[in-house]
C-alpha positions in Angstrom: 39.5 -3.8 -34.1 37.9 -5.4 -37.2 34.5 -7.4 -36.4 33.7 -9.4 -34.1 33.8 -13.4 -34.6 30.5 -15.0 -33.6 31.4 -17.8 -30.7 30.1 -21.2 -31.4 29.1 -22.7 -27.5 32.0 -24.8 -26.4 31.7 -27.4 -23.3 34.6 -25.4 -21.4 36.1 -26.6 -18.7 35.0 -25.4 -15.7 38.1 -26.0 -13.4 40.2 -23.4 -15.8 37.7 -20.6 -16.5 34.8 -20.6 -14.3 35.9 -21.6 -10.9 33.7 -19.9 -8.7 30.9 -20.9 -10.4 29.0 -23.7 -8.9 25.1 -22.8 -8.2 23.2 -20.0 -11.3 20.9 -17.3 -10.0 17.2 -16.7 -11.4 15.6 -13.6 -10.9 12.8 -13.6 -8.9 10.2 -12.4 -11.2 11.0 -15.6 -13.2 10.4 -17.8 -10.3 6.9 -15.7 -9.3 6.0 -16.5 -13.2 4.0 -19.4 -13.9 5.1 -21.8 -16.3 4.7 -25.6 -16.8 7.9 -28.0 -17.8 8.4 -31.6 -17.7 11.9 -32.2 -15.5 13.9 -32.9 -18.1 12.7 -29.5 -20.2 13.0 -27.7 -17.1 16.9 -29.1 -17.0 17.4 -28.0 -20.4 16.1 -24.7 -19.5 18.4 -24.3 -16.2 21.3 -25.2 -19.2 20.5 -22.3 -20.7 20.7 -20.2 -17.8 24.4 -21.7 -17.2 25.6 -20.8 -20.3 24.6 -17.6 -20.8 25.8 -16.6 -17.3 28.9 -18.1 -17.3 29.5 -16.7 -20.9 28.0 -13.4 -20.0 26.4 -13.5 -23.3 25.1 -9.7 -24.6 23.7 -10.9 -27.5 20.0 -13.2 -27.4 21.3 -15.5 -30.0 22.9 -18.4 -28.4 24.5 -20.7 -31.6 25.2 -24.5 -30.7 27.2 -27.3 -32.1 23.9 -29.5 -32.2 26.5 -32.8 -30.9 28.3 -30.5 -28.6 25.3 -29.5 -26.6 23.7 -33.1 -26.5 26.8 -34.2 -25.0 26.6 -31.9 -22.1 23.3 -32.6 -21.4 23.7 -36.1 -21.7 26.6 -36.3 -19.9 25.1 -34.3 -16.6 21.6 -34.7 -17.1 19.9 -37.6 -18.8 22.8 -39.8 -20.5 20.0 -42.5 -21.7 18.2 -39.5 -23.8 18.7 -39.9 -27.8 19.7 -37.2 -30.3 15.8 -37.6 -31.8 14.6 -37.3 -28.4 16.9 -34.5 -27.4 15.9 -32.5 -30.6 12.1 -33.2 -29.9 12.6 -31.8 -26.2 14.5 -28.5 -27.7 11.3 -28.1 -30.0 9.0 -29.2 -27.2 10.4 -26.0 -25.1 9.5 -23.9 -28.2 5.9 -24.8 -27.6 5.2 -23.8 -24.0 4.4 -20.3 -22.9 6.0 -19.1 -19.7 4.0 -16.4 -17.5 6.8 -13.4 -16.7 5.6 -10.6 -14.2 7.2 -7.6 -15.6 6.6 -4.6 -12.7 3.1 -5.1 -12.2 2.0 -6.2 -15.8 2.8 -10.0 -17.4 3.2 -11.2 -20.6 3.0 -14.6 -22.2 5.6 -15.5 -24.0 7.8 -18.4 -25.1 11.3 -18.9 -23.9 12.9 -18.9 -27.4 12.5 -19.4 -31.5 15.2 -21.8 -33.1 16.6 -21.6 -36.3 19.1 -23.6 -37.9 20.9 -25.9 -40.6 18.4 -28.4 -41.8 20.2 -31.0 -40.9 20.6 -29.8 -37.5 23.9 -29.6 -37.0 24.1 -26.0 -35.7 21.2 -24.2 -34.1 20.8 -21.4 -32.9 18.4 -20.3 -29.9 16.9 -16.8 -30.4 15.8 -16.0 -26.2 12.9 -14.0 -26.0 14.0 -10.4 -24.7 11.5 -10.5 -21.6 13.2 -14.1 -21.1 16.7 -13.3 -21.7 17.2 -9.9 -19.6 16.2 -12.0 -16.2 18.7 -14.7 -17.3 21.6 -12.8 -18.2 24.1 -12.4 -14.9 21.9 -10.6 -12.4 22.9 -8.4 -9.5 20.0 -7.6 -7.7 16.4 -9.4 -7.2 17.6 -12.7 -7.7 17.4 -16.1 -5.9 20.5 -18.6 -6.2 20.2 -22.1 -7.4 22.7 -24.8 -6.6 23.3 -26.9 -9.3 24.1 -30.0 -7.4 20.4 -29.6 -6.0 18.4 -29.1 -9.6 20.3 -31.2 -11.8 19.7 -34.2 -9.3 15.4 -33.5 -8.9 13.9 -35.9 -10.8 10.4 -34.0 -11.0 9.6 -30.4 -12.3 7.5 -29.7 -8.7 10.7 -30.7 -6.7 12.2 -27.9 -9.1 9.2 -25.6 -8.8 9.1 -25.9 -5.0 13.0 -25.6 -4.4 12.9 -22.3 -6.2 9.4 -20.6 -4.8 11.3 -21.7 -1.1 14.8 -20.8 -2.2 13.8 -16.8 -2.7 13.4 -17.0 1.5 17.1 -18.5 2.1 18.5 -16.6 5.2 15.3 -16.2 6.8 13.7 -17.4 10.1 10.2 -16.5 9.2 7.5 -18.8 7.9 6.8 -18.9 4.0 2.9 -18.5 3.7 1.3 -19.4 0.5 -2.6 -19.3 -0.4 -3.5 -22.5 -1.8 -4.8 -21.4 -5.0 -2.1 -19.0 -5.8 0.7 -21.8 -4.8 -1.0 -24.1 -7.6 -1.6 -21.8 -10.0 2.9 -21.3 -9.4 2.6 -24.7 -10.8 -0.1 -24.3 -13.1 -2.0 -27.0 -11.6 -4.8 -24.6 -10.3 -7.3 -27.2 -12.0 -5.6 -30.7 -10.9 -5.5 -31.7 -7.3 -9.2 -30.5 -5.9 -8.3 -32.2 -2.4 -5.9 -31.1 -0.3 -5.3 -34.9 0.4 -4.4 -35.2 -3.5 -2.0 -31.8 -3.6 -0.5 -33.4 -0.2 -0.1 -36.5 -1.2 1.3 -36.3 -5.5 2.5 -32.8 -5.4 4.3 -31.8 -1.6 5.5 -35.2 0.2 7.2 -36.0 -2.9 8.8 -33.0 -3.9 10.1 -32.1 -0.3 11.2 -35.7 0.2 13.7 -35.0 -2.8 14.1 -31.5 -2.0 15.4 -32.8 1.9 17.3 -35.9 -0.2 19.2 -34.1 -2.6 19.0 -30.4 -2.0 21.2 -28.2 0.2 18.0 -27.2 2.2 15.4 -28.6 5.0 12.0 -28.3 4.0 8.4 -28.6 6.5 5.1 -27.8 5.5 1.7 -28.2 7.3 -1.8 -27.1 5.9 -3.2 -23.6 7.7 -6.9 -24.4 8.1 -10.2 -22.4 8.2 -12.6 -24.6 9.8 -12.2 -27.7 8.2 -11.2 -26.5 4.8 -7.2 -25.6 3.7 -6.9 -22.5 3.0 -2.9 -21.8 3.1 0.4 -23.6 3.4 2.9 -22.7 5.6 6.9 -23.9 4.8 9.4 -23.2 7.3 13.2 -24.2 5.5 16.9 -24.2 6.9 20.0 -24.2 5.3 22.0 -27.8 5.6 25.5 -26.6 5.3 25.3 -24.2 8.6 22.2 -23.8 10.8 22.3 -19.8 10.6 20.1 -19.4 14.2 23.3 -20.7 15.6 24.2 -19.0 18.7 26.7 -16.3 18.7 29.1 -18.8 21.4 28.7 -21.7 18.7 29.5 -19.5 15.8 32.6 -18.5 18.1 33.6 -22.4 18.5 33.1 -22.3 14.5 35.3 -19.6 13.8 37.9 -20.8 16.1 37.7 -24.4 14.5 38.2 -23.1 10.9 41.0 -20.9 12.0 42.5 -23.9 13.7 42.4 -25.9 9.8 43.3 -22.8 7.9 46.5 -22.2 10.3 45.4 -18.3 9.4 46.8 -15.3 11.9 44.3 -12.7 11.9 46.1 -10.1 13.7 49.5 -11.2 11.3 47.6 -9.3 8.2 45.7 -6.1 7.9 42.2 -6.6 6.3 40.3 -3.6 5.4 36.2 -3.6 6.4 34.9 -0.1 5.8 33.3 1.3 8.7 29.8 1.3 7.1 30.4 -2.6 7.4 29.1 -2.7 11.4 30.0 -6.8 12.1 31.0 -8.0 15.5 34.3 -8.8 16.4 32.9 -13.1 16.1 31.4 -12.0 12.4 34.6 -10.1 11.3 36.8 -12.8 12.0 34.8 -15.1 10.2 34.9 -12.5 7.1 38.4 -12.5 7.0 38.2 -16.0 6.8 35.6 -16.2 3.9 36.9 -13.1 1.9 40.4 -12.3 3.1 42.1 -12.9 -0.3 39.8 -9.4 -1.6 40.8 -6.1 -0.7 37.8 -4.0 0.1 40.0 -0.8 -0.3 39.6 -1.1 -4.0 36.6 0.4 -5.6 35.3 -2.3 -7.3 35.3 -4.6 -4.0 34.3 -2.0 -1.9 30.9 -1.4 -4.0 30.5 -5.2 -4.3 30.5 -5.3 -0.4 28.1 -2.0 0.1 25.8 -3.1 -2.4 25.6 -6.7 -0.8 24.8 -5.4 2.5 22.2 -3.2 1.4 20.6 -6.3 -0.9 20.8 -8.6 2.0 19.5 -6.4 4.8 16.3 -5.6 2.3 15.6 -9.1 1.6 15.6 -10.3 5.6 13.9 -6.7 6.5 17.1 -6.0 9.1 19.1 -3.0 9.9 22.2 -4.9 10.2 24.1 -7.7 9.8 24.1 -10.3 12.4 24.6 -14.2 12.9 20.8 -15.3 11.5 21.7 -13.3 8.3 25.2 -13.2 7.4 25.4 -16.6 5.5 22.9 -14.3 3.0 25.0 -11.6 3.1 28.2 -13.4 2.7 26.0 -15.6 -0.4 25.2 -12.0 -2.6 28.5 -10.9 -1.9 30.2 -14.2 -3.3 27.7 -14.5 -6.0 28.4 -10.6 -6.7 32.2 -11.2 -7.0 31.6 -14.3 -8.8 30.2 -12.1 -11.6 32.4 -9.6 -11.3 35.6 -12.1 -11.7 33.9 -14.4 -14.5 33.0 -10.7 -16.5 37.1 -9.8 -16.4 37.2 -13.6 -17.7 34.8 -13.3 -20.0 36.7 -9.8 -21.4 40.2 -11.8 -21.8 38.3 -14.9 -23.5 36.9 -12.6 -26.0 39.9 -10.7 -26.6 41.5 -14.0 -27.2 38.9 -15.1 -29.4 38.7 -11.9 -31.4 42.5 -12.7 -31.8 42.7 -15.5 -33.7 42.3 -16.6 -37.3 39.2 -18.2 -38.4 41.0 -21.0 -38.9 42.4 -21.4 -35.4 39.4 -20.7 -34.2 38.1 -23.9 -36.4 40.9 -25.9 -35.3 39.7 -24.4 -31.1 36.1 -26.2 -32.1 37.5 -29.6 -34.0 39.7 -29.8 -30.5 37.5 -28.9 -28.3 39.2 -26.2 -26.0 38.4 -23.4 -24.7 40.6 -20.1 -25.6 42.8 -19.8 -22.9 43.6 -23.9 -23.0 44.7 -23.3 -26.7 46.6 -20.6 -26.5 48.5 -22.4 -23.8 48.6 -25.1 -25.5 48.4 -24.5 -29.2 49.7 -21.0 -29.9 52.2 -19.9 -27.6 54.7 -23.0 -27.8 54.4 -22.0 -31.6 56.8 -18.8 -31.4 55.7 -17.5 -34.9 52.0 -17.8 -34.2 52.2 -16.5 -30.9 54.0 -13.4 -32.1 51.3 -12.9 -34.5 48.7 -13.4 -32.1 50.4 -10.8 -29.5 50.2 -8.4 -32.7 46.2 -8.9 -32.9 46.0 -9.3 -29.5 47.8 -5.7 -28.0 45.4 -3.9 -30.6 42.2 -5.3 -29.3 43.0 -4.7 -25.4 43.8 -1.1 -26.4 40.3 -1.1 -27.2 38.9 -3.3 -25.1 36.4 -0.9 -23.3 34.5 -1.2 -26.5 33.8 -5.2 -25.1 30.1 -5.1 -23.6 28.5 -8.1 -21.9 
């Protein structure tokens, strides 16, 4: 197959590749870590994550067109932020030393080393391996982030907070923290000696932007022993569909999308494997959510099975019903997410690994991503395109030697 090219990070574009992509997942033992960032570090960081889970990226060295990368961050994050400034907070990243839990051990270490031209015009990020194995695409153990929500918190507590209370999505229970583990989450375990400080710099402002911006509903109140705190308690709710919603109101929901979606259930056959146990409100809102997969096929039917078992763990259930199924349906979306952007990931690297160097120099200077240029580049050139086929048949004979 000949070797493979090293990929240069491209801003692709996200309607063509990526399109079920909209929120990133953290594992969990990241969150539980203990880390300090300022928000726009902790943005940068969150960039990362994106990347390397939309690319599936096997490899810890993540290269970067130095203008290429400040653009995207720029453009969604911080568009008043200079080049000197952005290279200062890429170094200033370098210098902090997260906290990972790692089973029931820790290590500090830092998120990555840089290397790179001296004039900075290609870097490359080398992500620590106890860092990089909890950002890669993760199936199990993690917590899902909606971008809309981070990128738009303008402090790194709102971002702390949003996260520690994001693990506990789906779930009707309270969230209990002891005070002084909860600041030492934010590192802070020597600021903020009142609970009148904490309450006032630290919690009102980051849940007023969490309830603002986010796609949660955050409370809190102090837990007391005699007249000092010793615990906070958050309750949270999801914005987009109150999941305690009674079974006759779901009902009145499932009727009302079916009614916009002009769908016939009884018209198609939809496969839910009998270990699925969903009432006959829940099933017809599946079929609504997921009726384009067929759960007959292998790959689907494991991404359901395994979902189910993830979700039921997580709220401490023995089956699906209408306070947890917006979970369950969340894994199993962000599962087949995965799944579909890994078969995506294979073809872009087959296509990749079929070009010429300097096609793949003319990809960068125009900015595409492979599938755009061979639409638009390669195959209404009939000679190139029949040289590329050439490469291309070779590699997907061999393509089970692509690992992400």
């Amino acid at each position: 197959m000949g070797n493979v090219k090293r990929v240069i990070y491209n801003k692709y574009d996200k309607k063509e590749i990526f399109k079920d992509y909209n929120s990133l997942v953290k594992h969990n033992n990241l969150i539980q870590g203990k880390y300090t960032l300022s928000a726009s570090e902790q943005k940068f960081v969150y960039k990362l994550f994106e990347i390397i889970q939309k690319r599936n990226y096997s490899s810890r060295e993540i290269s970067f067109k130095f203008d290429t990368i400040y653009k995207d961050y720029s453009g969604i994050v911080d568009k008043n932020i200079t080049k000197q400034e952005f290279k200062n907070l890429i170094e200033g990243i370098q210098n902090n030393q997260p906290r990972v839990i790692i089973g029931d051990q820790f290590i500090r270490t830092q998120w990555y080393a840089i290397k790179g031209d001296l004039d900075y015009n290609e870097i490359t990020l080398i992500i620590d391996e106890h860092i990089f194995k909890y950002i890669q695409a993760i199936e199990e153990n993690f917590t899902k982030l909606d971008f809309a929500s981070i990128y738009s918190f303008t402090t790194f507590f709102a971002m702390r907070i949003y996260e520690l209370l994001k693990q506990w999505s789906g779930t009707r229970q309270g969230i209990v923290f002891k005070l002084d583990y909860f600041k030492e989450l934010l590192e802070i375990q020597d600021k903020y000696k009142r609970y009148y400080d904490l309450d006032k710099y630290v919690l009102k402002k980051s849940t007023e932007q969490i309830n603002e911006k986010s796609d949660i509903f955050v409370e809190y109140k102090p837990i007391r022993k005699g007249r000092s705190v010793e615990s906070i308690e958050f309750s949270i709710r999801e914005k987009k569909e109150n999941i305690e919603t009674s079974y006759e109101n779901k009902e009145d929901v499932i009727e009302k999308r079916l009614e916009n979606k002009n769908i016939n259930l009884n018209k198609k056959e939809f496969f839910i494997p009998e270990e699925i146990s969903l009432s006959d409100k829940l099933k017809n809102l599946f079929k609504i959510e997921f009726g384009e997969y067929n759960f007959s096929e292998p790959k689907y039917y494991k991404l359901l099975l395994e979902a189910e078992e993830i979700a039921l763990k997580k709220d401490n259930s023995s089956k699906i019903v209408a306070t947890n199924y917006e979970l369950f349906s969340s894994i199993l979306r962000n599962k087949i997410s995965y799944l579909k952007a890994k078969e995506n990931a294979i073809e872009v690297e087959l296509i990749e690994m079929s070009l010429t160097e300097e096609q793949l120099e003319e990809m960068q200077i125009l900015d595409m991503n492979p599938v755009t240029f061979l639409e638009r580049i390669i195959k209404p050139d009939e000679k190139k395109y029949k040289a590329f086929k050439v490469v291309y048949d070779k590699c997907e004979k061999e393509k089970d030697r692509i690992t992400f």
